[in-house]
KEKE-3310 file (N, C-alpha, C; in steps of 0.2 Angstrom, whole numbers, plus 5000, padded with zeros to 4 digits):
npx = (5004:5010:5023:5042:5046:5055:5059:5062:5073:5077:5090:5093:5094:5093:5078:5073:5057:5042:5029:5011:4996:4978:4962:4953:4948:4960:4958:4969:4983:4997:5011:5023:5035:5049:5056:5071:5075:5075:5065:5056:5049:5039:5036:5032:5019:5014:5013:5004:4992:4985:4984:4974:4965:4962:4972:4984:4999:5017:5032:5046:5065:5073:5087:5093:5104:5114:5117:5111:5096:5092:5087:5082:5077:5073:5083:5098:5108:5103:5097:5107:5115:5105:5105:5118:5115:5103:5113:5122:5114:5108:5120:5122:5127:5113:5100:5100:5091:5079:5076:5072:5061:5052:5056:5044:5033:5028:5027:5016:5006:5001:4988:4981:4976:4990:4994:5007:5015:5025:5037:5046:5063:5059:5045:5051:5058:5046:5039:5050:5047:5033:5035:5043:5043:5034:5017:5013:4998:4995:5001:5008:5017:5022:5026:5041:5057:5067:5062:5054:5068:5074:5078:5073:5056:5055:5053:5042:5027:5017:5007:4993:4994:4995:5002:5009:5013:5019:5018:5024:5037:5059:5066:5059:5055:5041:5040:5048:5037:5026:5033:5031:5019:5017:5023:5017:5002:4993:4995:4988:4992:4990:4994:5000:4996:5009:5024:5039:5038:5026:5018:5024:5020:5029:5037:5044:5039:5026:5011:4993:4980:4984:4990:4980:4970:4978:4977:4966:4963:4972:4968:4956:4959:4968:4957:4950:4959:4963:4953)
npy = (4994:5006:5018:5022:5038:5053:5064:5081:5088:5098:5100:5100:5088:5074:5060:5043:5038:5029:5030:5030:5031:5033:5026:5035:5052:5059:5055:5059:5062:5047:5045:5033:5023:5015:4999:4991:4986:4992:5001:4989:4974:4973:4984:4992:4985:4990:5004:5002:4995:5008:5015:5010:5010:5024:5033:5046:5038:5039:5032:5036:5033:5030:5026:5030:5041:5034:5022:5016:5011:5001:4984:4976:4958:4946:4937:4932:4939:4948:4954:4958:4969:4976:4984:4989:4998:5006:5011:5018:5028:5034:5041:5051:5069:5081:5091:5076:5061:5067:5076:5071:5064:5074:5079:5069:5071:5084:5082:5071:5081:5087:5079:5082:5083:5076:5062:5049:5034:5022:5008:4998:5002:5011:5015:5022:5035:5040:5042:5051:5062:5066:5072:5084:5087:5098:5100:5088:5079:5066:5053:5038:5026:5009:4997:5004:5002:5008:5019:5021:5024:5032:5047:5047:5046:5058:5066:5077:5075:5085:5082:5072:5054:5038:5019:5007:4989:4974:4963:4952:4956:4956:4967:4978:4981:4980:4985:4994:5002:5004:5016:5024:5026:5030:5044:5048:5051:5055:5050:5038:5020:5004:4985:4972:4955:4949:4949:4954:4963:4962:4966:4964:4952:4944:4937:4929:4932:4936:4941:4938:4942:4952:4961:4964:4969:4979:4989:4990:5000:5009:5016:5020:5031:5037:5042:5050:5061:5065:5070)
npz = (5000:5002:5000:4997:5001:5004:5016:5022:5036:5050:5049:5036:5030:5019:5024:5023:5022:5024:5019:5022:5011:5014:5011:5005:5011:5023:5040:5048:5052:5058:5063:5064:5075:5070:5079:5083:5070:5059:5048:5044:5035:5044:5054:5039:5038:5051:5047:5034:5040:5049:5038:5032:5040:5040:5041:5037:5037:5043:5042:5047:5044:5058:5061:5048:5049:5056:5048:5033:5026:5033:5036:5045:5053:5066:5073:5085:5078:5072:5083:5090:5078:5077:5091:5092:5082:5088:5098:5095:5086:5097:5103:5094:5092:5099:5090:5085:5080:5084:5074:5064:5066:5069:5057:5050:5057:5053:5037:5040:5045:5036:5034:5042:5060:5071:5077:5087:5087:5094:5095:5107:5106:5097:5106:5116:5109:5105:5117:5122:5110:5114:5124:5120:5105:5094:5087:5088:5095:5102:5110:5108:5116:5114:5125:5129:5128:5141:5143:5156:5166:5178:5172:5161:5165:5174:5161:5155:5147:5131:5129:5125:5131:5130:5135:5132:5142:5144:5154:5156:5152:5152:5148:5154:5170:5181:5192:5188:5178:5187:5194:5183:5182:5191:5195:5185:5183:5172:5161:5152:5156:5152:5155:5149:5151:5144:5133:5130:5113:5109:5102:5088:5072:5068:5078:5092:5104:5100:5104:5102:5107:5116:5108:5099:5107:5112:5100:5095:5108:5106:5094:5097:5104:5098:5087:5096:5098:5088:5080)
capx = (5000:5013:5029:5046:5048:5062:5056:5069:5076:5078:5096:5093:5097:5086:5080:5068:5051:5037:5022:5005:4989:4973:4958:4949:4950:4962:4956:4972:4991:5000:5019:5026:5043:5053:5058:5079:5074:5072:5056:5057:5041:5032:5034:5027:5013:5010:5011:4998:4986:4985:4982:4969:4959:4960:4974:4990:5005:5023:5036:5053:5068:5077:5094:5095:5109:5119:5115:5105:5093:5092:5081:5084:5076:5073:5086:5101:5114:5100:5097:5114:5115:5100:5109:5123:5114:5104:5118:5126:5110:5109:5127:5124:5124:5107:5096:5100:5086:5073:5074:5071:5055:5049:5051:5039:5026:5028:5023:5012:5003:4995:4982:4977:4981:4995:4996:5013:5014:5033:5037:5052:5068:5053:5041:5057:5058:5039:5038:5053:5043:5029:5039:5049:5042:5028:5013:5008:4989:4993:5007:5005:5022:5021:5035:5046:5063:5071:5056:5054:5071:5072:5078:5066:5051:5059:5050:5034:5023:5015:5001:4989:4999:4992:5007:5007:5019:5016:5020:5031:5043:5061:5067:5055:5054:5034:5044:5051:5032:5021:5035:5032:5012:5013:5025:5014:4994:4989:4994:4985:4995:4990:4997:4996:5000:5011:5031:5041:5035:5020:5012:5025:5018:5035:5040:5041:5033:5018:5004:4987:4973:4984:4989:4971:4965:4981:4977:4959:4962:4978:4966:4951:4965:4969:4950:4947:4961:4962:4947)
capy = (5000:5013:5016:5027:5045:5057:5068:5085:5086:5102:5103:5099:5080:5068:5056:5040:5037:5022:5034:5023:5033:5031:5027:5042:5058:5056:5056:5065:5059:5044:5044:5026:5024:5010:4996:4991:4981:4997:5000:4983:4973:4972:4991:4992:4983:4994:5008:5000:4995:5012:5019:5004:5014:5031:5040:5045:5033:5041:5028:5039:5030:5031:5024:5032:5046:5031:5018:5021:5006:4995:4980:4967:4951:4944:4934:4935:4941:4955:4959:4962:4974:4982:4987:4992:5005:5013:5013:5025:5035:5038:5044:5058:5076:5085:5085:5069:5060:5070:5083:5068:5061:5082:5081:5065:5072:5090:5079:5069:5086:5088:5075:5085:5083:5071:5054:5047:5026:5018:5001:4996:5007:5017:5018:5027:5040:5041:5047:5057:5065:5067:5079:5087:5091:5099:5097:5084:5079:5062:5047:5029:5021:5003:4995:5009:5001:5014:5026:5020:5025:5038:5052:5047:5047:5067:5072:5079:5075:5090:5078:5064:5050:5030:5020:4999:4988:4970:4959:4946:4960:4955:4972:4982:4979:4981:4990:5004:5003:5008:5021:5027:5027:5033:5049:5051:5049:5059:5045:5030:5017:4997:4981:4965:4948:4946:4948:4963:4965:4958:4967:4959:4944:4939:4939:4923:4934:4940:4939:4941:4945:4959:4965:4966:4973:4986:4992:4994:5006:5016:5018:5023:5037:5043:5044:5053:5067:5067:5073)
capz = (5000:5006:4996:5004:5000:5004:5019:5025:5043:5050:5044:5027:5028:5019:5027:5018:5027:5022:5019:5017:5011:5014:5003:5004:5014:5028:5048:5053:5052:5061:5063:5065:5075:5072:5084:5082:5067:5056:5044:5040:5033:5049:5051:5034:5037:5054:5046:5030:5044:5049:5033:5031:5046:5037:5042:5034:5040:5041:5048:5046:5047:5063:5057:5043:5049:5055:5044:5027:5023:5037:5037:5048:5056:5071:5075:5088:5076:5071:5087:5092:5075:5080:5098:5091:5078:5094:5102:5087:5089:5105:5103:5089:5095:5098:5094:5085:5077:5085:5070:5060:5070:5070:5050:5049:5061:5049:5035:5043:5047:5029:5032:5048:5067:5070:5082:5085:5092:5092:5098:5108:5106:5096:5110:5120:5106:5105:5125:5121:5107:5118:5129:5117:5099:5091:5081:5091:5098:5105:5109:5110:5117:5115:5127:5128:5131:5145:5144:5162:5169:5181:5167:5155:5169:5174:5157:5155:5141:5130:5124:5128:5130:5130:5137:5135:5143:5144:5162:5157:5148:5156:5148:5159:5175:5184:5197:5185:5177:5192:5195:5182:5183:5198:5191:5180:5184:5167:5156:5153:5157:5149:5157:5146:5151:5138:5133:5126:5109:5109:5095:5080:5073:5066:5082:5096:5108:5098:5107:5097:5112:5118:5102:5094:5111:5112:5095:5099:5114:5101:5086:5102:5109:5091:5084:5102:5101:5080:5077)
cpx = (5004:5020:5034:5047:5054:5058:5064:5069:5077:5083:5099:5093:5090:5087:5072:5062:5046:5031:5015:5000:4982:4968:4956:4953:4952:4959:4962:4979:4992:5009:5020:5033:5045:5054:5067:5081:5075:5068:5056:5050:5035:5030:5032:5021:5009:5008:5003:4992:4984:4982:4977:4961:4958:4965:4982:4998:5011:5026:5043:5058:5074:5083:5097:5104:5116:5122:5110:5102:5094:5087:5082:5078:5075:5079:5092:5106:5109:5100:5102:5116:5111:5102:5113:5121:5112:5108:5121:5119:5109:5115:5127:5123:5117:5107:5096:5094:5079:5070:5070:5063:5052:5048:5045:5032:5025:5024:5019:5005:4997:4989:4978:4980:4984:4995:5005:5011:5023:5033:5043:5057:5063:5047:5046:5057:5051:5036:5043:5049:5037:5027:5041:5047:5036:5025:5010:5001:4989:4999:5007:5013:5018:5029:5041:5053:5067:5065:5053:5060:5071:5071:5072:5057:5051:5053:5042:5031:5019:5007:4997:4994:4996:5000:5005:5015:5015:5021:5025:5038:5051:5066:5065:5054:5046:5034:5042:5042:5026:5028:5035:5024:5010:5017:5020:5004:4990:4990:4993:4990:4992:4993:4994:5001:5002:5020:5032:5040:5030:5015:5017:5024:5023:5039:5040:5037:5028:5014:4999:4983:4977:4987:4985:4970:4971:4980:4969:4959:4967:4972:4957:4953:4964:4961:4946:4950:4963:4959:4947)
cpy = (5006:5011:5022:5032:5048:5063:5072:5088:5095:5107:5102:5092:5078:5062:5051:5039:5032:5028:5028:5027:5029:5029:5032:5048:5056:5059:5062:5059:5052:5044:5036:5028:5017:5007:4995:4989:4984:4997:4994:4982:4973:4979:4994:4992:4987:5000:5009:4998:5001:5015:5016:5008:5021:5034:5039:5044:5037:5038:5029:5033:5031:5032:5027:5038:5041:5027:5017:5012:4999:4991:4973:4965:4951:4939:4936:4939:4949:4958:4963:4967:4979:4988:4991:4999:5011:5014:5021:5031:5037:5043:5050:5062:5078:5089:5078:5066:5062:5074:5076:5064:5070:5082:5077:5067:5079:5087:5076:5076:5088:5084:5078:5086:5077:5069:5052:5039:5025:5011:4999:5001:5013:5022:5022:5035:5043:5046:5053:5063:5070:5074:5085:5091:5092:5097:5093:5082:5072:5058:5042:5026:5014:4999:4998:5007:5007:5018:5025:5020:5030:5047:5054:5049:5054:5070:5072:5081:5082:5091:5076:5059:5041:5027:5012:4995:4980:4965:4952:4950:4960:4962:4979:4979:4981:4985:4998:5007:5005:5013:5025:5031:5031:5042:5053:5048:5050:5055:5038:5024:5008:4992:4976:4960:4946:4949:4954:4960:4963:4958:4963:4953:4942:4939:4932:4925:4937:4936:4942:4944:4951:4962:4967:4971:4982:4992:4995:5000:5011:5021:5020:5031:5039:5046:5050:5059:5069:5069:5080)
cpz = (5000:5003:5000:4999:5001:5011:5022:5033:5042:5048:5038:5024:5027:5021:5023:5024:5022:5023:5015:5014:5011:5008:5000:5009:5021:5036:5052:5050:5058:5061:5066:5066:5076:5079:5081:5076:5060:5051:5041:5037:5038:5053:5046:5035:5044:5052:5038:5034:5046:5044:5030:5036:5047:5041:5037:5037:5036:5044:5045:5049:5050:5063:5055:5045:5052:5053:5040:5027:5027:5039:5039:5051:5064:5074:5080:5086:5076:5075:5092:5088:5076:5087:5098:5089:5081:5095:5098:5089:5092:5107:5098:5094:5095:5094:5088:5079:5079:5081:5063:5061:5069:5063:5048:5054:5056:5042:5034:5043:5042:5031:5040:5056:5068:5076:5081:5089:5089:5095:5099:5109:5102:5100:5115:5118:5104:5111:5123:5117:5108:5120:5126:5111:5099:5086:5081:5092:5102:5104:5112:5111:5119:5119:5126:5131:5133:5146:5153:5168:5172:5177:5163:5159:5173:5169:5158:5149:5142:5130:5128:5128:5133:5133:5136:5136:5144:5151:5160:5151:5152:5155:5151:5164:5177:5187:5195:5182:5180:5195:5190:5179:5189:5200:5188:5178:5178:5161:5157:5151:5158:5151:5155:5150:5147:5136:5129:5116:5104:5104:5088:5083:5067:5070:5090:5102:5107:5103:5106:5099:5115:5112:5098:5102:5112:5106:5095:5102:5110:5097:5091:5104:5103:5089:5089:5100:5092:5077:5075)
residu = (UNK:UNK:UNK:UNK:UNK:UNK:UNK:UNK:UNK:UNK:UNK:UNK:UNK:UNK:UNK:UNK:UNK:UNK:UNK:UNK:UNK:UNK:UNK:UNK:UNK:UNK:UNK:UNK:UNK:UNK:UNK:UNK:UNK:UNK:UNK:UNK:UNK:UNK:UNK:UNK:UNK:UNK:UNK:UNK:UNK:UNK:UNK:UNK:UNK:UNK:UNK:UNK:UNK:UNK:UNK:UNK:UNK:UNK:UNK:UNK:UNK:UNK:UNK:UNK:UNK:UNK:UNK:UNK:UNK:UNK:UNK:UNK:UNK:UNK:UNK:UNK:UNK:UNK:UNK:UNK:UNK:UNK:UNK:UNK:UNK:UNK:UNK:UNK:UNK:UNK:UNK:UNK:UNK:UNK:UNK:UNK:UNK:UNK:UNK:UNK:UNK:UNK:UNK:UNK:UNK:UNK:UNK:UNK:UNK:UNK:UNK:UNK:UNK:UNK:UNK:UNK:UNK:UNK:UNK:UNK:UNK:UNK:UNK:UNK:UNK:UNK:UNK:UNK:UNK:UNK:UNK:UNK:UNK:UNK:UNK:UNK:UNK:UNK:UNK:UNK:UNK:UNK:UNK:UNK:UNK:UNK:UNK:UNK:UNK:UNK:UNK:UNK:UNK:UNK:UNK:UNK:UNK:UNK:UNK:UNK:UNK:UNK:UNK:UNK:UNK:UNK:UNK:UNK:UNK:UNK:UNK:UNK:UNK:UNK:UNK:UNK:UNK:UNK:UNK:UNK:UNK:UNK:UNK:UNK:UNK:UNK:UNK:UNK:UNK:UNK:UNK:UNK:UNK:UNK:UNK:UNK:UNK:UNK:UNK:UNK:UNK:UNK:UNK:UNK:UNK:UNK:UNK:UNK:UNK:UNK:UNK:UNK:UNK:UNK:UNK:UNK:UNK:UNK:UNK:UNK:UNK:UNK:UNK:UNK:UNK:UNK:UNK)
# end
């Protein structure tokens, strides 16, 4: 459904994005952020769902300033490439990939008011986003790897903000996650019985009944604050 563009970052750098459209007249934008795995096929098809439910899907690619065209897998080599390449990210000067997450929400903006969701090292940069950029209206971390450490639990969202984490996650602790519900009373905060990345289904920890029903309450949030 959705093919990649060329979107400009606020210091001139392009950077490629999966843009999906809709069928008809869009409901408002979506931003789609990456997990470690970069806009692979199963970020395609989140951000083709999306555009299946009437909005216009932007899912920038994070990577890109440290590595162009990254499409990995599930496997432990991938996820050890994946680590590495946040790692690089995390490591650029500011603001880093934040201008490039600000140009896909800019984008995104044409089809109306703009949603953000990320998953994983993208629900991270999703919270951050939250707090941080504009143009906003709403933001859906899904298992925010770190979004629950002290620092990150510091910032104060702009937005509305949805939040899902899932109880057998051994990269979140429960702990850091009611520390950080209980930081932050003003967003809605989800807890599935289910494993860190629960929503891909090319993935051994998919889990279908909280991924149908996290997706229900996201595309419930959005249609609420998108309107």
């Amino acid at each position: 459904m959705g093919q990649f563009t060329q979107i400009k970052s606020a210091d001139g750098k392009s950077i490629p994005a999966y843009v999906a459209q809709p069928a008809g007249r869009p409901k408002g934008g979506v931003v789609v952020i990456q997990e470690i795995f970069g806009v692979n096929s199963h970020i395609q098809s989140v951000a083709d769902g999306y555009a299946k439910d009437g909005y216009l899907a932007v899912a920038p690619s994070t990577f890109h300033r440290v590595e162009p065209d990254v499409n990995l897998g599930y496997t432990q080599e991938d996820m050890g490439k994946g680590m590495a390449l946040k790692a690089a990210v995390e490591a650029l000067p500011k603001p880093g990939v934040m201008q490039d997450i600000q140009a896909a929400i800019d984008h995104a903006a044409q089809a109306g008011k703009v949603g953000i969701v990320g998953y994983c090292y993208g629900g991270l940069l999703t919270w951050r986003a939250a707090c941080e950029l504009n143009g906003l209206s709403a933001a859906v971390p899904y298992y925010g790897g770190g979004s629950t450490t002290p620092d990150e639990i510091a910032r104060k969202p702009k937005v509305p903000v949805m939040a899902h984490f899932g109880n057998k996650d051994k990269h979140i602790s429960l702990e850091s996650v009611e520390a950080f519900k209980k930081a932050h009373p003003e967003v809605e905060v989800h807890i599935y019985d289910a494993d860190h990345g629960f929503n891909c289904d090319q993935r051994g920890s998919y889990d279908a009944p909280a991924a149908k029903l996290a997706r229900e309450r996201t595309l419930a949030f959005f249609a609420k604050h998108l309107a």
